[in-house]
N, C-alpha and C positions, 0 to 999 in steps of 0.2 A: 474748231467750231463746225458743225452740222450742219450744213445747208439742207430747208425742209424740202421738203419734196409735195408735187401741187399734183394738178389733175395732168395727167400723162393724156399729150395731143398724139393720138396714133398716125403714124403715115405710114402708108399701104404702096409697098414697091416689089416688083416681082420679084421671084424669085434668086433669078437668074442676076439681078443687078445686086442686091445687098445681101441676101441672108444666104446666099449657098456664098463657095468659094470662089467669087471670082468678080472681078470689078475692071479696070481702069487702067490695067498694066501699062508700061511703054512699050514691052516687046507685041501687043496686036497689033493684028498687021502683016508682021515679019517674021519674018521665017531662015531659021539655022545660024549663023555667023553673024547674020543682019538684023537680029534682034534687041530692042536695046531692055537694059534693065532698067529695075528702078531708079539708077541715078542717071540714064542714057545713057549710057555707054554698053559698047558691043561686045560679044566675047572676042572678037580679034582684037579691040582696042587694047583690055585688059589683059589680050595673053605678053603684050609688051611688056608689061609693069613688071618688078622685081615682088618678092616676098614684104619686103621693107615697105614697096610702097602700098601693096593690098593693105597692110597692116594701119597705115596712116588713115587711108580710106573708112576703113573698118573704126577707128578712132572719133573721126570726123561724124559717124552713121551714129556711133553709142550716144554721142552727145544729143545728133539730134531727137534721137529718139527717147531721150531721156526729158528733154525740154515740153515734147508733143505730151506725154505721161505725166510731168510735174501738171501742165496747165489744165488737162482732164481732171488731174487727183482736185483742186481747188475750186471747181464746180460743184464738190460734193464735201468738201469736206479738208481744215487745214490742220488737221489732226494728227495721230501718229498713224500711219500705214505697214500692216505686217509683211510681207516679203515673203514669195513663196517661189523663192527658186532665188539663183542668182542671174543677174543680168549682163553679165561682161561678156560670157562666151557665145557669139552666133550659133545658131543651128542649120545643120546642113539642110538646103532646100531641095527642089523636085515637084513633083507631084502634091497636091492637097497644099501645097502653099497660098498663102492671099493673093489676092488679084488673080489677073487672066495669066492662063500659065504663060511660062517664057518659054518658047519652041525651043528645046535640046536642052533643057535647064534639067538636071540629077543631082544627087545629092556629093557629087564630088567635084562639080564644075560652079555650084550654087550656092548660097547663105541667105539666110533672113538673120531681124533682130527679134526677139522678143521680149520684153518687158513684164511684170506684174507685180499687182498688189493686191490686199483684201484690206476688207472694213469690216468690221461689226458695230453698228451704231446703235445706239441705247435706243431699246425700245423699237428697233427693226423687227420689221416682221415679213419681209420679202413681199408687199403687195407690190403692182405696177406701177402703182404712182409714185414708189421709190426711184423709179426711172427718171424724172420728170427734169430734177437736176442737170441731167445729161442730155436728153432730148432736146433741151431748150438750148445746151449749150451748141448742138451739131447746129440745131436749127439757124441760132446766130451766127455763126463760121459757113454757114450756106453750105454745109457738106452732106452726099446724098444717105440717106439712113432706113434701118427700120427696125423695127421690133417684134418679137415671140414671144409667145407662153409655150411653155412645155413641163409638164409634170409640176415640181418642189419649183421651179422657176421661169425670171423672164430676164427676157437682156434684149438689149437695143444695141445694134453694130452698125458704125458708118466708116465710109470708106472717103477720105479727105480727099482727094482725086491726087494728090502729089505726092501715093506712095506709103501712105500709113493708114491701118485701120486698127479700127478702136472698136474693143466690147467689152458693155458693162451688165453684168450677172447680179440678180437682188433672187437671194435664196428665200425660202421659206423658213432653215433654221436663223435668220438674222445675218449672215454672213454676204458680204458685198463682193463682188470682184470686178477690179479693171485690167484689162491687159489692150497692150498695144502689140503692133505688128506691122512689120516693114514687109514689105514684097520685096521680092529673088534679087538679086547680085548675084552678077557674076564675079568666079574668083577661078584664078589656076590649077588653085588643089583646097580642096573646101577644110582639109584634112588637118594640110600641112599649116594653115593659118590657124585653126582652131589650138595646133598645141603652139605656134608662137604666141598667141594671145593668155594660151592657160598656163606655161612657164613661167612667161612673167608676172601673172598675176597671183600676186601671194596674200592680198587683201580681202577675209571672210565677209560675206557678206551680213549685215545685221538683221537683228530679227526682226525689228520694226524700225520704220522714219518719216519723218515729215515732210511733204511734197517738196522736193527739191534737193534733198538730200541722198545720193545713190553712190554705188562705188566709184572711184578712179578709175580709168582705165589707165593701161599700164602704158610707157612709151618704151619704145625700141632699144633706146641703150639700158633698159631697165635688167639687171642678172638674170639669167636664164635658168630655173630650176631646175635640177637632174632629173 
């Protein structure tokens, strides 16, 4: 079912706080070895950990960020959602990552999660007040936001302050998009985790599903593909 979409209450926040890339990190502040990531923890803490335990971590993150994205998807809509990419494997971070950057963060010491889906709702037509849905949800979750127009579209992105930001895109041709998005982690070898995660995981992702429904992630003693 559809959730209609009402008059779109604009809030107006600088630039610098929600609509460029950067918000609320942990590591501001801190600088080199003493900066903490998104989950607070430091690169010296994390150079302790084994591959194994990055891996559990990494586990622990897909979940959450799967939960943050079911509960967005159902402000808009409990419908089927198309899948545009898979969501198991992290992307290596760095630079143009969410939040405030993490001082010495690269894309081989770094990871984000990313998440997405699309809508096309009957009778969508990408006005703004397709937003309205989501606006009102940030709004009740107290989390800082704002919104654009630019060309075929508009999308509103807010930043939850504990680590995850959310935007949601209302096109012109009728097509919806929500993606979510973790700030930087650190990890030992962004590299080496990326293929334990994509070894194990032999499950394709679907073409479309219902808020709540997303792949498994794989666990550790799962076979290692060649």
């Amino acid at each position: 079912m559809i959730r209609p979409g009402g008059v779109l209450r604009a809030v107006v926040l600088s630039v610098v706080t929600v609509l460029a890339v950067a918000g609320c990190a942990s590591g501001a502040g801190s600088t080199g070895e003493d900066a903490r990531d998104a989950a607070g923890l430091t690169q010296a803490e994390v150079a302790g950990m084994s591959l194994e335990d990055e891996f559990g971590l990494a586990a622990d993150r897909y979940s959450e960020i799967e939960s943050v994205l079911e509960e967005a998807q159902l402000q808009v809509s409990d419908d089927a959602w198309r899948w545009n990419g898979g969501d198991v494997l992290p992307s290596a971070g760095g630079p143009g990552s969410f939040g405030e950057p993490l001082p010495g963060a690269d894309g081989d010491n770094s990871y984000y999660f990313r998440v997405g889906r699309t809508l096309r709702p009957e009778g969508a037509s990408g006005a703004v007040a397709g937003l309205e849905p989501m606006s009102s949800y940030f709004d009740e979750k107290g989390w800082k936001y704002g919104t654009r127009e630019s060309g075929t579209k508009s999308e509103v992105r807010a930043d939850t302050g504990d680590g995850w930001w959310l935007t949601y895109t209302v096109r012109d041709n009728g097509q919806y998009l929500l993606v979510v998005y973790s700030e930087l982690y650190w990890t030992n070898d962004a590299g080496e985790l990326r293929l334990a995660i994509g070894k194990r995981d032999v499950t394709p992702f679907p073409e479309e599903s219902v808020p709540g429904e997303h792949e498994p992630f794989p666990t550790w003693s799962d076979p290692v593909q060649p």
